[in-house]
N, C-alpha and C positions, 0 to 999 in steps of 0.2 A: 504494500500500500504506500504509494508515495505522498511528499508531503513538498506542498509547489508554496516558495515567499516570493512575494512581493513587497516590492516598495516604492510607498507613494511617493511621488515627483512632489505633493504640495507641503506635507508633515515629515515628509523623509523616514515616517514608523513602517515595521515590516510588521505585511499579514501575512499569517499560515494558512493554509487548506489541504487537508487530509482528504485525499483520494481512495474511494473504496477499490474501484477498478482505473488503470493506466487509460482507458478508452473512454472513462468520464472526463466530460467538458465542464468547464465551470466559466463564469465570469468574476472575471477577480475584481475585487476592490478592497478601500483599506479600510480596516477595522478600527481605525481610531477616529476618522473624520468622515468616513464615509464616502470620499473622492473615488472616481474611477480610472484616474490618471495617474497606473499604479506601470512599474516594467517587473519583469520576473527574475529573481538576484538567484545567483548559483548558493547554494544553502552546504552547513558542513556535512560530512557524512557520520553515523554515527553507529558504531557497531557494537552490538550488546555481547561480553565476552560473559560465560558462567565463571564460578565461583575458580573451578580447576585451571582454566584457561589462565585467568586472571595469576594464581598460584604460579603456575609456570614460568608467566610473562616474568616476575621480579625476579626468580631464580633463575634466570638467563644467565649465564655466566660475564656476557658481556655488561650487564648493567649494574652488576655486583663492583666493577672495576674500581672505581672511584669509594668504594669503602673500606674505612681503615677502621678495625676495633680497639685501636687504640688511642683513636681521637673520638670524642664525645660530641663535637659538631656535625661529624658523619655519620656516626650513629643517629643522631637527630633528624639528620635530611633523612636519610633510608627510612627512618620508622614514620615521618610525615610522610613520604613518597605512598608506604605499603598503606597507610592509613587511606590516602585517596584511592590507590585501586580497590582497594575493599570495601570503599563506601563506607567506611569506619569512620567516626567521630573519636578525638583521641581525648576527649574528656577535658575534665576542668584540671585543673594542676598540671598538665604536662608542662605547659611551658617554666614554672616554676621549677619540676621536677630536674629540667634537664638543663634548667640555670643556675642548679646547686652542683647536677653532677659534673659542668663543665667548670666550674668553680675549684671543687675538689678534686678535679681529673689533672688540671690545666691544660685548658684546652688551646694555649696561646694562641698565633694570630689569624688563625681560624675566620673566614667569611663562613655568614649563614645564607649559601646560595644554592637555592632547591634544586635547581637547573642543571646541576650537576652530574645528578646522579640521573 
């Protein structure tokens, strides 16, 4: 089932439309003002990986590369990385949690750049 955006030329807002079947026609317009003077924007694509997949994808060997157990700033990125693919909320105190043990680890001059890993 495809899902066709638009966006108005007058609000510059993107509408969605959920297609049941590819051969359904529709006329678009935009959901914000109601304008018909809308063009059709290439949309991202989005792939639903299950729980195993997702497991896999981190223990890749290649995206393990960039961690060191011995610095506490990497272990920090990795464990915020694993938290987004699992759709995991890492709870209230982590950031506290992992500002004492970089604290007590010494984590010297360590950037906190998630993009890393």
């Amino acid at each position: 089932m495809p899902i066709y955006e638009y966006q108005c030329k007058d609000c510059k807002k993107i509408s969605s439309f959920l297609l049941l079947r590819t051969t359904e026609e529709i006329e678009p317009f935009c959901k914000a003002c109601g304008g018909r003077d809308v063009v059709r924007i290439i949309s991202r694509v989005a792939v639903i990986k299950g729980e195993e997949k997702r497991m896999e994808s981190l223990l890749d060997p290649c995206k393990l590369s960039g961690l060191d157990e011995n610095d506490p700033r990497s272990i920090e990125k990795f464990i915020k990385k694993m938290g987004r693919e699992l759709g995991d909320e890492l709870g209230e105190g982590f950031e506290e949690s992992m500002e004492e043990a970089m604290a007590a680890g010494g984590a010297g001059d360590s950037t906190s750049d998630e993009a890393d890993i």
